[in-house]
C-alpha positions as CSV (number, residue, x, y, z in Angstrom):
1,X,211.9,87.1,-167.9
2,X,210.5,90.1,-165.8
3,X,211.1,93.7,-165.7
4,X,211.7,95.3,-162.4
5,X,211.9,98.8,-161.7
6,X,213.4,100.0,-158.6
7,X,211.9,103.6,-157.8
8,X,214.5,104.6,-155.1
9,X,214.7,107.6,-152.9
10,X,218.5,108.2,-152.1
11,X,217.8,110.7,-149.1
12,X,215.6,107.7,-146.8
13,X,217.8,105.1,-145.0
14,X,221.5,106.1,-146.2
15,X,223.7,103.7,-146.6
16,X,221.6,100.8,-144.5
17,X,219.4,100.9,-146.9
18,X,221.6,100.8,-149.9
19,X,223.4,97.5,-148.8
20,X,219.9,96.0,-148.2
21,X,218.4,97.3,-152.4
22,X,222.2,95.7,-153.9
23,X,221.7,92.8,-152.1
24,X,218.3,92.4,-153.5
25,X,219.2,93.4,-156.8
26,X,221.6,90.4,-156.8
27,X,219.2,88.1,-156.0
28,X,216.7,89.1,-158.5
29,X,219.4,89.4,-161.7
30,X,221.2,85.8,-160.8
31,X,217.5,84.7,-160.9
32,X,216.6,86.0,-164.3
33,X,215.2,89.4,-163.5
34,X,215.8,92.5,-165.7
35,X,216.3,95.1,-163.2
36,X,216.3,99.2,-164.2
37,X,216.6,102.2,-161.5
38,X,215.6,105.5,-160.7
39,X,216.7,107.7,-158.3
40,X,214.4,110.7,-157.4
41,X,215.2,114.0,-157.0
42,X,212.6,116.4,-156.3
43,X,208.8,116.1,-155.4
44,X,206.8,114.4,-157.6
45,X,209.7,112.5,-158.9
46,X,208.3,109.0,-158.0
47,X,205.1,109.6,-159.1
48,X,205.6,110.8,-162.9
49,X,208.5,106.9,-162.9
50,X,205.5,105.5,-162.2
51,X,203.0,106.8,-165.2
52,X,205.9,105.9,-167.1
53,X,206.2,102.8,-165.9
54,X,202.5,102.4,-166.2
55,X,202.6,103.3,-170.0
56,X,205.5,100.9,-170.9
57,X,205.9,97.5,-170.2
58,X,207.6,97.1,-166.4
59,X,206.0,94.1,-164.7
60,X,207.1,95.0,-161.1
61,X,207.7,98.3,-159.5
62,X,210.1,98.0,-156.4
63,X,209.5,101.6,-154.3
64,X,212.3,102.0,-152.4
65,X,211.9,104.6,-149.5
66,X,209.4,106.1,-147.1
67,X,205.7,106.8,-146.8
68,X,206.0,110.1,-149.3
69,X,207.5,107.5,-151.7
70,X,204.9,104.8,-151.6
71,X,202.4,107.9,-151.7
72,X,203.8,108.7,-155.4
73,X,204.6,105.4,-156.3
74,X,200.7,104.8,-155.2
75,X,199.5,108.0,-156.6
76,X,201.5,107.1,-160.1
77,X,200.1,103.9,-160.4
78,X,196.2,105.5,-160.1
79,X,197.0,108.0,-162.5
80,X,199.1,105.7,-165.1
81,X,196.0,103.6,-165.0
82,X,197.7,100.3,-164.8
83,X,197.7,98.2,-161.8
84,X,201.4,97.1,-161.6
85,X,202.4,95.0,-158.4
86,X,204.5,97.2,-156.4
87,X,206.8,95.7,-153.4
88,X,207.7,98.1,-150.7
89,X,210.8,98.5,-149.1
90,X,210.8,100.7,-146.2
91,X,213.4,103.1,-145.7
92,X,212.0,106.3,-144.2
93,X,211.8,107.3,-140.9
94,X,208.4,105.9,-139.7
95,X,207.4,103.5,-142.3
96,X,203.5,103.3,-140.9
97,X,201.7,101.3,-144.5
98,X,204.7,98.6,-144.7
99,X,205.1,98.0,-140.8
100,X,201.5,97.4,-140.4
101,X,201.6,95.1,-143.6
102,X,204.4,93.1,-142.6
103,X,206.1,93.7,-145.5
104,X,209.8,92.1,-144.7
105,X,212.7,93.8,-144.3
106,X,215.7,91.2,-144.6
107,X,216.9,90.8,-148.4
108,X,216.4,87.6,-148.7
109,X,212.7,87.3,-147.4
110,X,212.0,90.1,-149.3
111,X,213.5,88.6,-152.8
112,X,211.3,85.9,-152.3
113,X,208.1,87.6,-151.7
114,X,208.5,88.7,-155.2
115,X,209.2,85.8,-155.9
116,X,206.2,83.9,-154.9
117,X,204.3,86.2,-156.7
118,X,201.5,86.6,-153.4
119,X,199.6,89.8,-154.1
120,X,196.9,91.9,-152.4
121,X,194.7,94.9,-153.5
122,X,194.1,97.1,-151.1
123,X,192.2,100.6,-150.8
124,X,193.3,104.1,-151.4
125,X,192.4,107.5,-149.8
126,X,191.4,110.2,-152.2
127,X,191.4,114.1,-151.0
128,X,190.2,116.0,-153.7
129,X,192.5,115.4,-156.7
130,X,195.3,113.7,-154.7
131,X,195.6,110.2,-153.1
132,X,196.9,108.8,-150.3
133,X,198.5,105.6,-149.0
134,X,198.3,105.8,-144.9
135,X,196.4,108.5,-143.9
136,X,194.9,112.6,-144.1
137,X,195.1,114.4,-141.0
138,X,194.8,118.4,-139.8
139,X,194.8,120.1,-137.3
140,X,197.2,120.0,-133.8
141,X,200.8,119.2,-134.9
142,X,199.5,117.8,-138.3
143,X,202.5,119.9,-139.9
144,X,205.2,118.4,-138.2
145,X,205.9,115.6,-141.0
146,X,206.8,117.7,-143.6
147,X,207.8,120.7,-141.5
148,X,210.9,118.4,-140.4
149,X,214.5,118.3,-142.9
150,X,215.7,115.3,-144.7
151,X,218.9,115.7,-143.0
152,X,217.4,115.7,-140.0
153,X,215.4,112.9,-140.3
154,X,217.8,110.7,-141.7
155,X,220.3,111.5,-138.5
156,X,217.7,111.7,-135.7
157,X,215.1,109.3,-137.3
158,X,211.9,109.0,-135.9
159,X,213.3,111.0,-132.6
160,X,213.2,113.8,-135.0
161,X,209.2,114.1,-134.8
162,X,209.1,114.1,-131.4
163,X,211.5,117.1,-131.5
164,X,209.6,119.4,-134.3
165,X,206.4,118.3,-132.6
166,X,207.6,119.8,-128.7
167,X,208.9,123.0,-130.8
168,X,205.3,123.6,-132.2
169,X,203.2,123.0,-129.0
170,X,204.0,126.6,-127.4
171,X,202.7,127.9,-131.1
172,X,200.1,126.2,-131.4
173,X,198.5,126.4,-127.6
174,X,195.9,123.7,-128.3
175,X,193.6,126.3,-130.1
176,X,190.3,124.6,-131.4
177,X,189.4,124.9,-135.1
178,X,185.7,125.2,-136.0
179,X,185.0,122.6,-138.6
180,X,181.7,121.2,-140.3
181,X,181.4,118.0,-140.9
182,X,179.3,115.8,-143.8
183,X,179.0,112.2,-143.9
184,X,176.4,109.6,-144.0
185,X,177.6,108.5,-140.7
186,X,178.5,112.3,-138.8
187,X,177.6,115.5,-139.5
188,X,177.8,118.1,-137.3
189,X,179.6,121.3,-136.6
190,X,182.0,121.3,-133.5
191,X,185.2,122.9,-132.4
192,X,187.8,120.3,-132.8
193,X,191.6,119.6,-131.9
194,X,192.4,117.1,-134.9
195,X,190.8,115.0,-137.3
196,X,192.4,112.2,-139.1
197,X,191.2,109.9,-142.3
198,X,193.2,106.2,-142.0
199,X,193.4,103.4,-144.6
200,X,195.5,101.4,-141.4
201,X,195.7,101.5,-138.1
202,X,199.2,102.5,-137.3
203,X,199.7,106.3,-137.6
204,X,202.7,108.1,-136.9
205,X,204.4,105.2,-135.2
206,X,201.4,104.4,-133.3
207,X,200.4,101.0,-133.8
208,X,196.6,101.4,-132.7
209,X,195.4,105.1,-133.1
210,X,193.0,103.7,-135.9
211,X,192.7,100.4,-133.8
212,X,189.6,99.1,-136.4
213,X,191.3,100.0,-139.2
214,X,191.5,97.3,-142.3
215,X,193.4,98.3,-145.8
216,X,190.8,96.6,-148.0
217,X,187.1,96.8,-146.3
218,X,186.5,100.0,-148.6
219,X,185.9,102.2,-145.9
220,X,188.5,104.8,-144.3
221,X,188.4,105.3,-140.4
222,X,188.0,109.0,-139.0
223,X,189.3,109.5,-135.6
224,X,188.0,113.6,-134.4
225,X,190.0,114.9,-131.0
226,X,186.9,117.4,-130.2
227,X,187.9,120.4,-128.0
228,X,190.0,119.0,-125.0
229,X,191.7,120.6,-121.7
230,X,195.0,119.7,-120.9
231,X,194.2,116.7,-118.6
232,X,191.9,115.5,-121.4
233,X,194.1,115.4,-124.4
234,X,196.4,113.3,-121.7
235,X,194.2,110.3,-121.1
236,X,193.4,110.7,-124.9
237,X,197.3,110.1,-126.1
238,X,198.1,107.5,-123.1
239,X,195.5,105.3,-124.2
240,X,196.5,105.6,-127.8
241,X,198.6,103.2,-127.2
242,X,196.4,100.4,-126.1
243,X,193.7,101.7,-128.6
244,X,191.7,102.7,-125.7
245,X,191.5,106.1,-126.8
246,X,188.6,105.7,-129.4
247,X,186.2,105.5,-126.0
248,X,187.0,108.8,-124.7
249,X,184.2,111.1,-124.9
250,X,185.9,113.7,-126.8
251,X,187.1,111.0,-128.9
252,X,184.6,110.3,-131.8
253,X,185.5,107.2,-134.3
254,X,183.6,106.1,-137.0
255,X,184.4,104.2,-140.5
256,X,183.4,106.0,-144.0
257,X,183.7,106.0,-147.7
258,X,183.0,109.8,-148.5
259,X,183.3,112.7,-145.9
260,X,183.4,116.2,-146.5
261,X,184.9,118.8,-144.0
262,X,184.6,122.7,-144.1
263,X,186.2,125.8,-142.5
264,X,186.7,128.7,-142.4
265,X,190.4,128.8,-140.8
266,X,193.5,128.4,-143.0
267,X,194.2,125.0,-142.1
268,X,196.7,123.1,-143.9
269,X,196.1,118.7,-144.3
270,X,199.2,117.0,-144.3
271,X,198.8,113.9,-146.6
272,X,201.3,110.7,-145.6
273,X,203.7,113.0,-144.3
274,X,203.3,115.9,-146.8
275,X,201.7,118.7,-147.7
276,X,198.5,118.6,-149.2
277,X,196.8,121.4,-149.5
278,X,194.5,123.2,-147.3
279,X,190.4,122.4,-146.3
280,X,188.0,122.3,-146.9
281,X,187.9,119.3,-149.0
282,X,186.1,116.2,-149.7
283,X,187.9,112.8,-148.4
284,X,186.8,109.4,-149.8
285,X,188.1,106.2,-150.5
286,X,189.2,104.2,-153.7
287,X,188.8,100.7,-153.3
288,X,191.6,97.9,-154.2
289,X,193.2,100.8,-156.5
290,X,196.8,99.5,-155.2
291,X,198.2,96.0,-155.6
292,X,201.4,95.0,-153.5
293,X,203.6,92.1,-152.4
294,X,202.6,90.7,-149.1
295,X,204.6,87.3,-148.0
């Protein structure tokens, strides 16, 4: 008999959501399961469930919510130092790690990947003392993912973005940051729009902005948006749909397992959607560190 804990964020999906975890939970109890939940709070909620978890005797973690969730849940699971099997089930606003995963969304496909047991370790981001799921970004609207209200989110959905992000352009006025970079495979010093670190390829709803990407080849890709004028920065975010982008000349795209990245400038990284501190910091990956359910 299995113990599943369901590690729930009540503010991602509403009521949608809800009806899709009781319907699972169902399933799982008339099969045998011993089911327990928690409902988070505050930040850092998911996370310390997890250690918990990690230090008693749960078989299964089901994280219930968006990527900040899966980010604890993730982050818990490092820290806790057991590798428990967690199955995600979306229920944020962009869901990036479980759409590119395929992770299923109906209740019934989802009860029976557990079910089947089918597993997958896959890598980790690590920025300084913290972790990440998806990806680490700074730079030109970077802020927008945790500048943006629950409330809002959950009404307005991923529109909700789009919104925060046309209110910071006029503040922002595409101003370059000088950064340093340190890698094996880049290192140079250039003025630069954006820089992001992805475990996948789908960032911010974008399917293909890390178009090379792969979750378990223990490397993280780096996409840099060097200094750009306006008609630039257009071609750049037209093709990132097609994944045309990375060819750009002002595009530079490389894989790494260890990058480190100075400046001067107070510039904030947003980490899966959240704050993580500010650079400069040293970004590296943590191979197969998190095992989930895949169908």
């Amino acid at each position: 008999m299995k113990k599943v804990k369901i590690i729930c964020n009540p503010s991602s999906g509403r009521q949608i959501i809800q009806r899709r975890l009781d319907s699972i939970c169902k399933l799982l109890i008339d099969d045998g399961y011993t089911i327990s939940k928690f409902l988070t709070r505050k930040k850092d909620d998911a996370m310390l469930e997890t250690i918990k978890c990690c230090k008693e005797d749960w078989d299964i973690i089901i994280a219930c919510g968006g990527d900040g969730t899966v980010n604890e849940v993730a982050k818990g699971i490092v820290n806790g130092g057991r590798k428990i099997p967690v199955a995600i089930l979306a229920a944020g606003t962009v869901n990036d790690f479980a759409n590119y995963m395929d992770i299923p969304k109906n209740s019934r496909e989802f009860y029976e990947m557990i079910k089947k047991e089918n597993t997958v370790d896959v890598d980790l981001g690590k920025v300084n003392d913290d972790y990440f799921v998806n990806v680490a970004a700074s730079g030109l609207l970077t802020n927008v993912g945790y500048q943006v209200q629950p409330e809002v989110k959950a009404i307005l959905g991923r529109m909700a973005y789009y919104l925060e992000g046309l209110k910071e352009i006029p503040k922002q006025k595409f101003e370059p940051i000088r950064v340093k970079f340190e890698s094996e495979e880049y290192t140079k010093e250039e003025d630069i729009l954006l820089f992001l670190l992805s475990n996948s390829s789908s960032i911010g709803g974008f399917k293909k902005l890390a178009p090379k990407a792969n979750v378990s080849d223990g490397y993280l890709d780096s996409i840099i948006i060097k200094k750009s004028e306006v008609q630039d920065l257009m071609s750049i975010f037209i093709n990132i749909f097609t994944g045309e982008h990375i060819n750009h000349p002002n595009v530079e795209y490389f894989k790494t397992k260890k990058i480190t990245i100075h400046t001067d400038e107070d510039i904030p990284i947003d980490i899966d959607g959240e704050f993580g501190g500010k650079l400069p910091s040293t970004f590296e990956v943590v191979p197969s560190s998190f095992r989930i359910f895949v169908k």
